[in-house]
N, C-alpha and C positions, 0 to 999 in steps of 0.2 A: 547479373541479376538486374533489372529494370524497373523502375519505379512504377508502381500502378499511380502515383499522386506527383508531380512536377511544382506542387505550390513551395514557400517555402517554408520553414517551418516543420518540418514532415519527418520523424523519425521511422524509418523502417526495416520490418521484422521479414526474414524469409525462413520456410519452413518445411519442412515434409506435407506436404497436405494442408497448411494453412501460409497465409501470410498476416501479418501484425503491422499496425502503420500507429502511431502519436503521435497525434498532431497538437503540437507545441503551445500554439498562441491560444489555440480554443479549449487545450486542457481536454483533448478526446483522444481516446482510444478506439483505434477503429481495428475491427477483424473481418477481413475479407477472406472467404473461401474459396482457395486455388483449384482452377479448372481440373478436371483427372486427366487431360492431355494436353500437349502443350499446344494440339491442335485446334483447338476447343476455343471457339469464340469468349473472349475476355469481358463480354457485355453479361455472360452467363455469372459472369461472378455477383456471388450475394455479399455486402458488406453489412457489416455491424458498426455500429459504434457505440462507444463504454465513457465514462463522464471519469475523466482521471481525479483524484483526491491527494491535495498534497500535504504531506505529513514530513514532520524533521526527524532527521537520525544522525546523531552526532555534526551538527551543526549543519548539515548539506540536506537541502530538501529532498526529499524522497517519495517520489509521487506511485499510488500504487490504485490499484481499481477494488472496488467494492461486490463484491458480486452473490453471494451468500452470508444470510444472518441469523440465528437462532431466534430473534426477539421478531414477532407476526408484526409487529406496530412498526419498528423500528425499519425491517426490511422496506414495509408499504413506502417509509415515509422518506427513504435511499433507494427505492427504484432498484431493491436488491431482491434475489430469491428469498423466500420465507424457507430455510431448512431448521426444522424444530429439530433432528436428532443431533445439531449440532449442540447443543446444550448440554449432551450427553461426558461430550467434554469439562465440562465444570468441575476445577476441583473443588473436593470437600473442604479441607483446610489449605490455604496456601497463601498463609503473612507476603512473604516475601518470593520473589523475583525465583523460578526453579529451570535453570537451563536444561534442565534432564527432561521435563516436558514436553509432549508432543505441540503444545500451544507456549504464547508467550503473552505478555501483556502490552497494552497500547492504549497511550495512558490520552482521556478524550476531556478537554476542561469544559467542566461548566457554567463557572461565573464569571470567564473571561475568553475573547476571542482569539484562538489562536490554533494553527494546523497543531492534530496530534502528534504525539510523540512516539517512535518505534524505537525498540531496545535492540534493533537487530537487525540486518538488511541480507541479501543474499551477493555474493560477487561478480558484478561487470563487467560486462568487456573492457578493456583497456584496462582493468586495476592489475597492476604487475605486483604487490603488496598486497594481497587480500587481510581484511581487517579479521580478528581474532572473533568478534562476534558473527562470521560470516558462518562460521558448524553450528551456530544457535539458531541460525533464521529458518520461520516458519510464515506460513502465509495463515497460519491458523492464531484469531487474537482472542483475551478477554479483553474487554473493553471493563479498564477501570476509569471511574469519573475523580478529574481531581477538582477539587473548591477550593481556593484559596479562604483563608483567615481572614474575618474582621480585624483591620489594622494592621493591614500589610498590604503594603501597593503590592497591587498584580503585575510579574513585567512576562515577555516572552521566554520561556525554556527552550533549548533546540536537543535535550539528549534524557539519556533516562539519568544518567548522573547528576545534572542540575535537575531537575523533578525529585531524587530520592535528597538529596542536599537540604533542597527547601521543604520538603514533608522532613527531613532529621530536627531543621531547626523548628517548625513547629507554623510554619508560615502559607503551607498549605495540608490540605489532609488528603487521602486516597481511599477509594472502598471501590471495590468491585460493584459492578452493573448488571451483573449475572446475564450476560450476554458474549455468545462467542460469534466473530464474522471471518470470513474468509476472505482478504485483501490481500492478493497478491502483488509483490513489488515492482514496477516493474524501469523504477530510473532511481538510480541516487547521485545526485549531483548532475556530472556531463554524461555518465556513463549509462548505460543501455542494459537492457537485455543480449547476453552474447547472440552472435550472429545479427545485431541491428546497427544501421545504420544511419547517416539523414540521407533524405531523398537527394539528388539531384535540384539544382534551382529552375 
């Protein structure tokens, strides 16, 4: 397989019909559309590129794309699709955390800076150990907002277990957003989307 990009930096995807390239330092996701022949002039190719977003999942960043949102404002203002029948997903009543769900939660702060939090990640190339939350991962979120408490330093969370820890003790609070997106995963830590690679230098 041959790199369409030679810089360095360059994680790349090959595929049936598409190729996938992240590129690292600039935090882009690019998609290029492979030729239908291999004899097919390579300038014919269209590429894309996607603004990666990094979010923590069990201490290891996990950067994943944005790309559909239920919320018309929200989408405009993430340069994501506006899909309103996502919304359709919202459950009625749901306290707490339901792995049986087609959706999961991703928890977004609002009175302090910091990448959001995903309960769940999908499994890597290279992971010989796949983590136990890996049958729960969905690219499908509610977006719940957390606030921390007056009278509690705000520090950084990297998992959903310190987020529900510090909502137990009373240090911050959660309420859903009533918004669902569709961010699919697509690095946690060193690891990849299976079949990706780095470019060549």
């Amino acid at each position: 397989m041959s790199a369409i990009d030679k810089r360095p930096g360059i994680a790349e995807f090959a595929c049936r019909g598409w190729l996938l390239t992240t590129m690292m330092a600039g935090a882009m996701l690019v998609l290029s559309a492979c030729a239908s022949s291999p004899t097919q002039d390579r300038a014919q190719q269209t590429r894309i590129e996607l603004p990666l977003v990094h979010g923590w999942y069990e201490g290891q960043i996990a950067d994943y794309v944005t790309t559909d949102m239920s919320s018309e404002t929200m989408a405009r203002a993430n340069s994501a699709n506006y899909a309103p029948r996502l919304a359709n997903l919202l459950p009625a009543n749901q306290p707490q955390p339901n792995p049986h769900s087609a959706i999961a939660r991703i928890y977004k702060f609002l009175n302090y800076t910091q990448p959001s939090v995903l309960p769940s990640a999908p499994t890597m190339e290279g992971v010989s150990d796949p983590d136990d939350d890996a049958a729960n991962y969905t690219p499908l979120w509610e977006l719940m907002g957390v606030t921390w408490q007056a009278g509690h330093a705000p520090r950084e969370l990297r998992s959903e277990d310190e987020v529900l820890k510090a909502q137990a003790a009373g240090e911050l609070v959660i309420a859903p957003l009533n918004v669902i997106v569709n961010c699919p995963v697509v690095r946690v830590g060193e690891h990849f989307l299976p079949q990706t690679r780095l470019a060549a230098h």
